[in-house]
Kinemage of the C-alpha trace (Angstrom):
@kinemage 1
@onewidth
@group {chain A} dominant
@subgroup {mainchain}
@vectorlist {calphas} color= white
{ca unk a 1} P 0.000 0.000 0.000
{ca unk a 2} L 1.191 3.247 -1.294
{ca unk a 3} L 1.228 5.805 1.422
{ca unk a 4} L 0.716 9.880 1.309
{ca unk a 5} L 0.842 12.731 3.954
{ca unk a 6} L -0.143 15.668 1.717
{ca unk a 7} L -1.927 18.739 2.900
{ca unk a 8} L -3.162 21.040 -0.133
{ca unk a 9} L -3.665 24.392 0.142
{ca unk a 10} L -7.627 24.764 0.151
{ca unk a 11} L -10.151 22.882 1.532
{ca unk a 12} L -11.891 21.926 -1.983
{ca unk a 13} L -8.843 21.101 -3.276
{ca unk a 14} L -8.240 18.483 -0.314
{ca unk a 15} L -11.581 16.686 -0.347
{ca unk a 16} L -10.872 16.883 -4.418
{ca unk a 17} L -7.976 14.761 -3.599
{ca unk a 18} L -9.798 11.910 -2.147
{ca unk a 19} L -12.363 11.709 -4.959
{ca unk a 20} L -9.323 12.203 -7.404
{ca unk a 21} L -7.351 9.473 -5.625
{ca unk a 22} L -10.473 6.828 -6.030
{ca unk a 23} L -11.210 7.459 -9.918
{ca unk a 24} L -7.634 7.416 -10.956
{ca unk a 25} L -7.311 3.651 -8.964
{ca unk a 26} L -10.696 2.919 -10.408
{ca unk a 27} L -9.594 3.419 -13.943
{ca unk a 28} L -6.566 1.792 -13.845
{ca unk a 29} L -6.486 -1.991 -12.862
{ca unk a 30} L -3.033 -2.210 -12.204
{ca unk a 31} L -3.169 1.028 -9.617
{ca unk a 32} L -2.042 -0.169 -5.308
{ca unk a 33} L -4.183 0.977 -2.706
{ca unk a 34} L -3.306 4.095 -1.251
{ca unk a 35} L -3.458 5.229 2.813
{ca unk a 36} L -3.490 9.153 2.682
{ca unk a 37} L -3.482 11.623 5.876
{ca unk a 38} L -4.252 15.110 6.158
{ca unk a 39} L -5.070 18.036 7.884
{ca unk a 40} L -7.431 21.336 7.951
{ca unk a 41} L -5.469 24.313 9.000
{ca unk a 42} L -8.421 26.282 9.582
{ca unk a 43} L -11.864 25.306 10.730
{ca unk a 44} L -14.495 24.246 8.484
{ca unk a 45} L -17.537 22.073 7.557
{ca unk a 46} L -17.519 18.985 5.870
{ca unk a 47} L -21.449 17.828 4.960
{ca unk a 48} L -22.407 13.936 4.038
{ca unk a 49} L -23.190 13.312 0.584
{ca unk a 50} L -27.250 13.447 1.524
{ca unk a 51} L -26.584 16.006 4.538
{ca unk a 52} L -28.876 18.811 4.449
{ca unk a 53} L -27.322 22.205 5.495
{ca unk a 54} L -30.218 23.800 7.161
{ca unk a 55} L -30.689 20.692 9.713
{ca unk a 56} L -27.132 19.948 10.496
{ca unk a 57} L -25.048 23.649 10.180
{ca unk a 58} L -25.373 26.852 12.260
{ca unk a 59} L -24.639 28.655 8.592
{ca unk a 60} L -24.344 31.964 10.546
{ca unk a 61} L -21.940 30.546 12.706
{ca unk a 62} L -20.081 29.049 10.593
{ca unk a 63} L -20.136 32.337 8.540
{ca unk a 64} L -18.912 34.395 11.658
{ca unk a 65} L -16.114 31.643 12.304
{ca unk a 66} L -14.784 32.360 8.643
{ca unk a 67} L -15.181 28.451 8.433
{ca unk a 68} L -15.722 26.707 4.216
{ca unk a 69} L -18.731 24.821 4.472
{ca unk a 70} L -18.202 21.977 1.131
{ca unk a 71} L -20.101 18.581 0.242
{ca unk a 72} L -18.352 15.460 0.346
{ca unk a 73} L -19.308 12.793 -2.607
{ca unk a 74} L -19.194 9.866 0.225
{ca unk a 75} L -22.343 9.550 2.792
{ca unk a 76} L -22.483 10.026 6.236
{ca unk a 77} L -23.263 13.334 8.395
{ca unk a 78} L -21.659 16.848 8.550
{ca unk a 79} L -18.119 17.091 10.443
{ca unk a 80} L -16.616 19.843 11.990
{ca unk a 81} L -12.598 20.130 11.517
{ca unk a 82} L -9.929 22.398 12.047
{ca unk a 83} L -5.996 22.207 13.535
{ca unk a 84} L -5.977 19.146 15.829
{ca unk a 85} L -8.144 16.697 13.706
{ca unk a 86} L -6.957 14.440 11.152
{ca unk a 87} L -8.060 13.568 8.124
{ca unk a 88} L -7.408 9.852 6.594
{ca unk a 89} L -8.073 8.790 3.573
{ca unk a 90} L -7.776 4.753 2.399
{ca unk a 91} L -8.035 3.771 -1.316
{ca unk a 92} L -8.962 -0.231 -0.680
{ca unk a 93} L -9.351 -2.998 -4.289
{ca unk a 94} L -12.797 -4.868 -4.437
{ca unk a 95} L -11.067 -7.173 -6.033
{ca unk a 96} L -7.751 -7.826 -3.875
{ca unk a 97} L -10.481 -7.904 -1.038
{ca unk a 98} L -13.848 -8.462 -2.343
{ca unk a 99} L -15.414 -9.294 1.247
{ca unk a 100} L -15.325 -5.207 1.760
{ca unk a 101} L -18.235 -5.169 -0.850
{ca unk a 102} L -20.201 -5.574 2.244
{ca unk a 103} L -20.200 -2.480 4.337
{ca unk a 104} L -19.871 -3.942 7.904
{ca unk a 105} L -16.899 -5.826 6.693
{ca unk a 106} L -15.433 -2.792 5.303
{ca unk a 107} L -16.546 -0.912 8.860
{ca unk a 108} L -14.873 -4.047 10.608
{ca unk a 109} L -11.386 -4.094 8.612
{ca unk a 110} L -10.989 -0.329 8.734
{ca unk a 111} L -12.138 0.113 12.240
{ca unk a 112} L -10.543 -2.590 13.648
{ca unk a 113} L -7.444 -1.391 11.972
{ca unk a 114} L -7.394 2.125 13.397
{ca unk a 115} L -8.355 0.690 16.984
{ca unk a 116} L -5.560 -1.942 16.918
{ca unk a 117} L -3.128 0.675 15.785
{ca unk a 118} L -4.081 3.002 18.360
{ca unk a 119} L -4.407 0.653 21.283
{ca unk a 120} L -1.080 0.756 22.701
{ca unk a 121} L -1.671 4.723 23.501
{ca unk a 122} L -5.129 3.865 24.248
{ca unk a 123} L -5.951 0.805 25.633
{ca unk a 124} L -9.743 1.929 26.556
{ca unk a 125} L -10.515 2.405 22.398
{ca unk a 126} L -13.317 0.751 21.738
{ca unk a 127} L -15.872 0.372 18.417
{ca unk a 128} L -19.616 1.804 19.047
{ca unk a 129} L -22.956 2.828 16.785
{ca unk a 130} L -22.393 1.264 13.566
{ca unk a 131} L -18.536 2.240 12.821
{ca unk a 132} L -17.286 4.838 16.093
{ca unk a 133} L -14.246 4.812 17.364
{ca unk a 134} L -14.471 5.512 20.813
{ca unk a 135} L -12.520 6.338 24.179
{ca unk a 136} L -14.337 6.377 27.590
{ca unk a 137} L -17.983 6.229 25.660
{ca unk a 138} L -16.661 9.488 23.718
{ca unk a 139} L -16.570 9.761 19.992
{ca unk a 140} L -12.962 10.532 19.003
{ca unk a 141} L -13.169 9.464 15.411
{ca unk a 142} L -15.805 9.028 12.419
{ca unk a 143} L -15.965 7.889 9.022
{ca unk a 144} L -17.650 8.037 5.774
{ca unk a 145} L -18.028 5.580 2.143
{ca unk a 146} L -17.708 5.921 -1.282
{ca unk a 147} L -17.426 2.925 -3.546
{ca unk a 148} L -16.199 3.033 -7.441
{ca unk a 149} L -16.877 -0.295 -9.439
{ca unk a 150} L -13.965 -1.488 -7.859
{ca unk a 151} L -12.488 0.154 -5.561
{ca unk a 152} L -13.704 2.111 -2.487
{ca unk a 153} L -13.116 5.478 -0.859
{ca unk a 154} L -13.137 4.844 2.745
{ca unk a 155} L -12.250 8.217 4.969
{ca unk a 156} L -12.799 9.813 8.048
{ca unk a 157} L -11.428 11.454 11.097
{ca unk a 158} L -9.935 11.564 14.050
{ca unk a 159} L -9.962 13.769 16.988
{ca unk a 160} L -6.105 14.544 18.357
{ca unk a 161} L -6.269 17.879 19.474
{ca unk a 162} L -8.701 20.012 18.264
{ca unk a 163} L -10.984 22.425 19.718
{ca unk a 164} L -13.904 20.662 20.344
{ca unk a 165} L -16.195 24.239 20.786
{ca unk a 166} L -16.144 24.713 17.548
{ca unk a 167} L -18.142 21.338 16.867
{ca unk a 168} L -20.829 22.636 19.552
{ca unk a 169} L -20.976 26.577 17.922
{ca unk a 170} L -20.977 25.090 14.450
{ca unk a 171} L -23.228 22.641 14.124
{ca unk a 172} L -26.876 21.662 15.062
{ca unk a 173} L -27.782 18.504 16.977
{ca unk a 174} L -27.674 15.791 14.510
{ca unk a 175} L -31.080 14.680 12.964
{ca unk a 176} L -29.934 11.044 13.524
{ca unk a 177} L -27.325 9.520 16.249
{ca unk a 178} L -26.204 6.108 17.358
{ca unk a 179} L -27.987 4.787 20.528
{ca unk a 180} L -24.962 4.937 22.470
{ca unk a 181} L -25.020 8.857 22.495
{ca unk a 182} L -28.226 9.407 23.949
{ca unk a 183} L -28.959 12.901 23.065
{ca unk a 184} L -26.032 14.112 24.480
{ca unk a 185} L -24.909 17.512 23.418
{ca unk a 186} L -21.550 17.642 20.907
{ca unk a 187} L -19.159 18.554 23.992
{ca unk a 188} L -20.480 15.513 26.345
{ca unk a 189} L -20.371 13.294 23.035
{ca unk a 190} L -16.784 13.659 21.639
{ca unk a 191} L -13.379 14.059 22.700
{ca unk a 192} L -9.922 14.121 21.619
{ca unk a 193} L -7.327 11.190 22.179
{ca unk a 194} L -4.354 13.737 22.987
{ca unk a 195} L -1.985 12.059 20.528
{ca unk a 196} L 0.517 13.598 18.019
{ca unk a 197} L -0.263 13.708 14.686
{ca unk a 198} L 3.167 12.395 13.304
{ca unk a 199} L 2.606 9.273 15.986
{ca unk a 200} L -0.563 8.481 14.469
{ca unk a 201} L 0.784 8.949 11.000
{ca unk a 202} L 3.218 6.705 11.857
{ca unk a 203} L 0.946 3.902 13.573
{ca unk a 204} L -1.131 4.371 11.004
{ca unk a 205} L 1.165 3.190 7.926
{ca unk a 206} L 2.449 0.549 10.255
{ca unk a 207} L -1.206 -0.906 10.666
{ca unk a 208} L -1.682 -0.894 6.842
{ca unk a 209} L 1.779 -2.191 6.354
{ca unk a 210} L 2.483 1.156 3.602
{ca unk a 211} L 5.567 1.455 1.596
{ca unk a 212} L 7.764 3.902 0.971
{ca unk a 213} L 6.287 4.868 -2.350
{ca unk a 214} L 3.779 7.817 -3.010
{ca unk a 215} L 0.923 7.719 -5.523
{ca unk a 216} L 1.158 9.651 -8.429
{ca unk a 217} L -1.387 13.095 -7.856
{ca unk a 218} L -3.802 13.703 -10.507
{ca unk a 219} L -3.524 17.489 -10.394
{ca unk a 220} L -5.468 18.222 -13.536
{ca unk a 221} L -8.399 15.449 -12.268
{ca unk a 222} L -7.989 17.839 -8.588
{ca unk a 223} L -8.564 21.499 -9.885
{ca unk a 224} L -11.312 19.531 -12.627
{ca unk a 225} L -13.223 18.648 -9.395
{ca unk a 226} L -12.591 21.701 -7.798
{ca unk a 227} L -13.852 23.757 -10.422
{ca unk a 228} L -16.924 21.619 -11.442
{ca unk a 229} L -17.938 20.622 -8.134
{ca unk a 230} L -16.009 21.359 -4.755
{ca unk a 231} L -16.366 25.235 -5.552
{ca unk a 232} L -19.637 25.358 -6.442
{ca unk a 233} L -22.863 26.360 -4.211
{ca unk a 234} L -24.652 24.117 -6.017
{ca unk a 235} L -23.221 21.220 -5.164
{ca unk a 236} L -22.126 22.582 -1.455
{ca unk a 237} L -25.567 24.077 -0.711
{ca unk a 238} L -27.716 21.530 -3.249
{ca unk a 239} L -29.526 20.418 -0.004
């Protein structure tokens, strides 16, 4: 597995990457899997592909905060991130591991992988809800689908050290929530795990066993998306 730690400069242009990073494996069946990290420098909004803005976003707040609010392709709810929360990205063959065509084993490899890489920081991680990572009952990381004809887009986050206020000003309770949260508000609810970001970089590529090698960026498939889609209100805003 091909690994990357590449921060772009905007947010479109980061979530572009993602996308970017699926089709270009998807259209070429001799492409590796890829395990990509990243992180916002400022704080923003990050809506599911179905996510509607008015039930899940303070929009004023966010406004006020200076914080991008953009439209992922994969499902899921909104996120709020900012310095302090990581970004992962893992570009996974349906046909090197066709069991992941069914989404609790893909919640089960990928989860399982993040907890077992973490655990030696953090023995208490646990799984919760459908696909939570959790610490002490508290959300610490999420994640979020898309799948290609084959390959998938599997991607999420993961609270390190962020601050967690902005996920209470910014968005709205959510319209849905695992059982296990029981209607708590954001700041009872999630938490960070108070680890470095190069340490869980690094656990992270050991987990997925990654090579040295990085994949080759699509840069003209990146600012395509970003023009077409990621900067558009009408794909953003659509709902």
């Amino acid at each position: 597995m091909q690994f990357l730690d590449l921060t772009l400069s905007t947010l479109a242009e980061n979530v572009a990457l993602d996308e970017a990073l699926l089709e270009q494996a998807d259209g070429d069946s001799s492409g590796l899997e890829t395990l990509r990290v990243w992180q916002s420098t400022t704080p923003c909004v990050v809506l599911g592909r179905s996510s509607r803005v008015g039930d899940e976003v303070d929009q004023a707040a966010a406004a006020d905060e200076g914080a991008p609010i953009i439209r992922r392709v994969s499902g899921g709810a909104s996120v709020v991130a900012g310095p302090g929360c990581m970004f992962y990205a893992l570009i996974l063959s349906l046909v090197q591991r066709p069991h992941l065509r069914m989404l609790d084993q893909a919640h089960q490899f990928v989860m399982t992988g993040l907890q077992d890489a973490l655990q030696p920081w953090l023995p208490e991680i646990a799984l919760d809800g459908t696909c939570d990572l959790v610490l002490n009952n508290k959300k610490i990381g999420g994640n979020s689908v898309r799948v290609a004809r084959n390959w998938m887009l599997y991607h999420g986050t993961l609270l390190l050290e962020m601050d967690l206020s902005l996920i209470d000003r910014l968005l709205k309770h959510p319209p849905r929530e695992p059982e296990y949260r029981r209607g708590r508000s954001h700041l009872d609810f999630v938490d960070n795990c108070h680890l470095p970001y190069a340490r869980v970089a690094g656990a992270l590529q050991m987990a997925w066993n990654t090579s040295g090698n990085s994949p080759t960026i699509a840069s003209e498939l990146v600012e395509k998306l970003v023009q077409d889609k990621y900067s558009q209100p009408n794909w953003n805003l659509q709902r």
